[in-house]
N, C-alpha and C positions, 0 to 999 in steps of 0.2 A: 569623667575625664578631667585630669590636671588643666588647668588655664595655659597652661604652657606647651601642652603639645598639640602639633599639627599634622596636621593630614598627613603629611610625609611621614612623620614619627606612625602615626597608624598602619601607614602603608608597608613599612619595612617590616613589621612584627604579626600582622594581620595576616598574610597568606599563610605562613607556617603554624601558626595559631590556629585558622580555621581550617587548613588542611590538617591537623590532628580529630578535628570531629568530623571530617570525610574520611577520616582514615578508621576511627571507631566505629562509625557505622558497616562501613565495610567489614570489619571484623566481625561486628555483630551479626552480618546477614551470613557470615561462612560460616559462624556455628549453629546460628538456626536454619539453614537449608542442611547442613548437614547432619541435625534432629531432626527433620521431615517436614521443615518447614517451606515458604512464610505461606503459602493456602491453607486452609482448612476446606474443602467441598464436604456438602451436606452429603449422607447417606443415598436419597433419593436423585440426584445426579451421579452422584458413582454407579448406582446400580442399572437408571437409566441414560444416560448419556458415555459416559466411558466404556461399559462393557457393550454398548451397540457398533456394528457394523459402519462406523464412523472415525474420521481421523480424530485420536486423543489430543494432536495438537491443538486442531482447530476447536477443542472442546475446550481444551485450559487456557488459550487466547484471553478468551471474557476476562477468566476472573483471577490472571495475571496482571493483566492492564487494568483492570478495577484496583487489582491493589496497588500497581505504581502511581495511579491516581493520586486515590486516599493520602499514602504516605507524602507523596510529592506536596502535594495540595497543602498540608497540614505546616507539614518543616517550611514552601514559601511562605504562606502567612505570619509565622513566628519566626522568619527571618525578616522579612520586611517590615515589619514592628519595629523592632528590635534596631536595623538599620534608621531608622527615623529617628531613634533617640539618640544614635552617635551621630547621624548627622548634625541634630541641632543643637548637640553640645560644640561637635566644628564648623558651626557656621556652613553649613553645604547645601547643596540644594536638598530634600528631604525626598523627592521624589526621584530622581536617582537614583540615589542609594536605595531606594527601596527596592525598584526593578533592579538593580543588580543584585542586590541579598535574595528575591526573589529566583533568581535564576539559581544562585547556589543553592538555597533550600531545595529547589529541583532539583538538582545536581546527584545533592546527599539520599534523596528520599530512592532516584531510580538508581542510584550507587548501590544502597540498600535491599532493595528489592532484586535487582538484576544477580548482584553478590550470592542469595541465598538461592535464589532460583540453581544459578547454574554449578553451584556447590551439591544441591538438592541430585541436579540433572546427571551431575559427573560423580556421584555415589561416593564423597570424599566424607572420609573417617573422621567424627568429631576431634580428635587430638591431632589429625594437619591443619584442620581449621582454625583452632584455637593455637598449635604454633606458628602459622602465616601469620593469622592476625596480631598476637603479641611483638613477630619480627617485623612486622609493620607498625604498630605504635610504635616501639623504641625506637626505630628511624624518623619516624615523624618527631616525635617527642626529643629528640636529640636534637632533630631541627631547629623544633620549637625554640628548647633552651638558648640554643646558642642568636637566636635570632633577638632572645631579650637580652643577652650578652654583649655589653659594648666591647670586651674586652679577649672577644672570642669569634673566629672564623666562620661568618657564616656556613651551615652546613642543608647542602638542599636534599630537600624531602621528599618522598613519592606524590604527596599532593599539594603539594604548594602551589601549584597551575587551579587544582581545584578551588583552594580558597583564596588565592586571587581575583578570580571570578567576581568574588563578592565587591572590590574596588573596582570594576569597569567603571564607576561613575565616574574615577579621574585616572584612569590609565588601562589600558590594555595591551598584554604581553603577550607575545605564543606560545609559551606554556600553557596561559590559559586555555585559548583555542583546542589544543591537543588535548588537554583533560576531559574539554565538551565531546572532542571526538569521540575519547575514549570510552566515559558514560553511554554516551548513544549508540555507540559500536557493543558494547556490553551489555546494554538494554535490547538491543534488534536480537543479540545470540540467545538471551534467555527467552524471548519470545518463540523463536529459532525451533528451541531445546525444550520447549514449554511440557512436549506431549513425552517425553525420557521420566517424567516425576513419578514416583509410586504413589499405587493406590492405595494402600495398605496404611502407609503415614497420615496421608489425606483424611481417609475414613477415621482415624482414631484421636486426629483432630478435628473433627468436625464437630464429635462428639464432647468434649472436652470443651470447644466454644463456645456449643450450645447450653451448655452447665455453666458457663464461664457468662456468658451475657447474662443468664437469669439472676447469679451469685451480685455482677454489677445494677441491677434493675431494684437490688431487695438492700443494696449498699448493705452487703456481707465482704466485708473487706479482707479478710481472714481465710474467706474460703476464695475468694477471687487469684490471692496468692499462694495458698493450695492446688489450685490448678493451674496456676501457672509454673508450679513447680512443677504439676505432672507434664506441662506442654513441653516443658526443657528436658522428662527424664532424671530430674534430680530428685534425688530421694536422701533422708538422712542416713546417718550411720548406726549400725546396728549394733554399735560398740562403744561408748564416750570418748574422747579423748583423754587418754591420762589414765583410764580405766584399765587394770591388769587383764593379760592377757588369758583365755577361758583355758583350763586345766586339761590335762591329755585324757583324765578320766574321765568319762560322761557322772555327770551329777543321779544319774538313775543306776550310778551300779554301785557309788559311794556306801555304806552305812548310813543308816540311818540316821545315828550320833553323829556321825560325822559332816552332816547337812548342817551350813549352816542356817541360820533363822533369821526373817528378815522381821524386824518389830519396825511399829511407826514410832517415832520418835515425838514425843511432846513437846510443847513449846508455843511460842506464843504464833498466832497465825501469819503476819510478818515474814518471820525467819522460814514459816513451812512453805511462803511465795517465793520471798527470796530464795530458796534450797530448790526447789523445782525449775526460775528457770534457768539456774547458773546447769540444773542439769538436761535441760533443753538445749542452751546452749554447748553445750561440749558436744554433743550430738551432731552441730552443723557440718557439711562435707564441706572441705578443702575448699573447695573451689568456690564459696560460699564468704566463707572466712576471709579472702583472698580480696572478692569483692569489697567486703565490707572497707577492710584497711586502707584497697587502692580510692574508696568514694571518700574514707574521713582522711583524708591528705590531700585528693580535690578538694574534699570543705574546707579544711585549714587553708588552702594558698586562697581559695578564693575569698575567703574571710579576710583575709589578711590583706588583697587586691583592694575588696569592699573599700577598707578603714586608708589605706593606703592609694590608690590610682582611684578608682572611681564606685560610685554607687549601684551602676549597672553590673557589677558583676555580683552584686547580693540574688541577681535573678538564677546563676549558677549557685550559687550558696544554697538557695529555697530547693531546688532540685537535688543535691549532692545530697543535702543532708534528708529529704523526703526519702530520696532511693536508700538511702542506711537505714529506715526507719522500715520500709516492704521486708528490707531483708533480715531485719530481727522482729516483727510482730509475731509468725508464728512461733516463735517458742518463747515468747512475753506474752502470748494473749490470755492471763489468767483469768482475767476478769468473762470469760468466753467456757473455758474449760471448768474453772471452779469457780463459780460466782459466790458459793459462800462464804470462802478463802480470805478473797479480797474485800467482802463486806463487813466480815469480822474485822479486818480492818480499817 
C-alpha cells in the first residue's frame, strides 16, 4: 500500500472490492449445487442411512454443517492473515482487523455453501445459475469500478454490506448487519432444505472423491484435474475448434478411393509436441476458454496493482495465474502422455 493512503482511502474502495469475492463465491456455489453439489456421501451411508426409515434431513444435517465448517474455517484464517498485513502497512490495530476479516471469511465460506446447498435443494438448471451468477458479478463489478473511479458516481452493489464487514475495525454500517442477516437467514434454509438433495448426485460423487483424494495422496496432479472435470460434468469437444464440419455422407459408405488417408507426419519431435497440444487445445469447451481469458485479465490488473498500489496483491497474481495453469495442464501434459516425445527433446 502507497504511503499515502489512509484508512478512509481503504474504506471507500474495500467493501465494493470485497463484496465482488462474496459475490464470486456465491456464483460458484449456484453452479455447483446446481451439478449436484457441494456433498459427496460415501456409498455406505446412502445405502445405510438415507434409504432407512429415517428423516433424510436430519441425516444430511452432519455433513452439511461439517462442510460449512471446513469451508468457513479455511477462508477465516486466510482472511485474517491477510488483514494483519494491511493493517500494519496502516498503522491499525492488527488485531481487529483480523477478527473482522475473520468474520467475512465466515461470511463468504457459509455464503458458499448455503448458495449451493439450496440451488442443489430447488433442482435449478446449470444455465440459471451461471446466468444469476454472471448478472450478479457485473453488478458488483460495476460497483467495484466506479468505487476506484474518482470521477464516477458511486454505484452500490448487492454485497457491498458483505465486504464491509471486513472494516468493522473502524466503522460499522447497516448494510453490514443485514448482509450477516442475510448469510444466516440462508444458512438456517439450506440447513432447513438439507434432506430435498438427491441421491443419485451424492452417490456419484462420492465416488469420484474417493478417486479424487487417492489421485491428491500419490500427487498425480493431472488426474486430480481429470476428476474434477468429471465432478463439474465438463467434458471436451468432440470436434476441434476451427475443424470442418463432418460430411452428410457417413465415411463407411464413401469408396474406398475416396477415403482419405491419415499418414503421420515427420519432423523433428518439438514440432510433433507442439502440433499435439495446439490440437488439445482447440478441443477445450467454451466455457473453459471463457475461464481461461477472464483469470489472465485478473492476472494482468493484478500484476499491474503489484508494480503500481502495493505488493500484497502479487498474493492474487500467484492464484490468477496458478488457476490458468489447472486449466491448461490437461492438454499440455506431454510429458505424462508421451514421455518419449518430450525426452527426444
Amino acid at each position: 500500500i502507497a504511503d499515502d493512503v489512509t484508512v478512509d482511502d481503504v474504506g471507500a474502495v474495500g467493501p465494493a472490492t470485497l463484496g465482488l469475492v462474496m459475490v464470486a463465491a456465491v456464483a460458484v456455489g449456484l453452479r455447483n449445487g446446481a451439478e449436484g453439489g457441494p456433498l459427496a456421501i460415501e456409498a455406505a451411508d446412502v445405502r445405510h442411512l438415507l434409504t432407512a426409515p429415517v428423516s433424510r434431513r436430519m441425516v444430511l444435517q452432519r455433513p452439511i454443517g461439517q462442510r460449512m465448517r471446513s469451508v468457513a474455517f479455511g477462508l477465516a484464517v486466510g482472511a485474517a492473515v491477510l488483514a494483519q498485513l494491511v493493517a500494519r502497512e496502516l498503522d491499525e490495530s492488527r488485531g481487529a482487523w483480523a477478527v473482522a476479516a475473520a468474520v467475512y471469511g465466515v461470511l463468504v465460506g457459509l455464503g458458499y455453501v448455503a448458495a449451493a446447498v439450496l440451488a442443489h435443494a430447488a433442482r435449478v438448471p446449470p444455465w440459471l445459475a451461471t446466468a444469476v451468477g454472471a448478472a450478479a458479478l457485473v453488478w458488483q463489478g460495476a460497483a467495484t469500478w466506479t468505487a476506484w473511479r474518482d470521477d464516477r458516481e458511486p454505484v452500490a452493489g448487492p454485497a457491498d454490506g458483505a465486504g464491509g464487514v471486513a472494516f468493522w475495525a473502524v466503522r460499522i454500517e447497516p448494510a453490514d448487519v443485514v448482509a450477516v442477516a442475510v448469510v444466516v437467514a440462508a444458512t438456517v434454509a439450506a440447513l432447513a432444505v438439507g434432506g430435498r438433495l438427491r441421491i443419485e448426485p451424492l452417490v456419484g460423487r462420492a465416488d469420484l472423491v474417493s478417486q479424487l483424494k487417492f489421485a491428491a495422496t500419490v500427487q498425480d496432479l493431472r488426474t486430480v484435474v481429470l476428476l474434477r472435470r468429471q465432478l463439474r460434468a465438463e467434458h471436451l469437444r468432440p470436434r476441434p475448434w476451427g475443424a470442418p464440419s463432418p460430411r452428410a455422407v457417413p465415411a463407411a459408405a464413401r469408396p474406398a478411393a475416396a477415403r482419405p488417408t491419415r499418414t503421420v507426419a515427420a519432423g523433428h519431435p518439438a514440432r510433433l509436441v507442439h502440433r499435439r497440444g495446439v490440437a488439445s487445445l482447440r478441443r477445450l469447451p467454451a466455457a473453459r476458454l471463457a475461464r481461461i481469458a477472464v483469470l489472465g485479465a485478473l492476472a494482468g490488473l493484478l500484476a499491474s496493482l503489484t508494480v503500481s498500489q502495493s505488493p500484497l496483491f502479487a498474493l492474487g497474481l500467484v492464484g490468477a495465474t496458478f488457476l490458468v495453469g489447472l486449466e491448461c495442464v490437461e492438454p499440455l501434459s506431454q510429458e505424462i502422455d508421451r514421455p518419449d516425445l518430450t525426452d527426444g527433446v
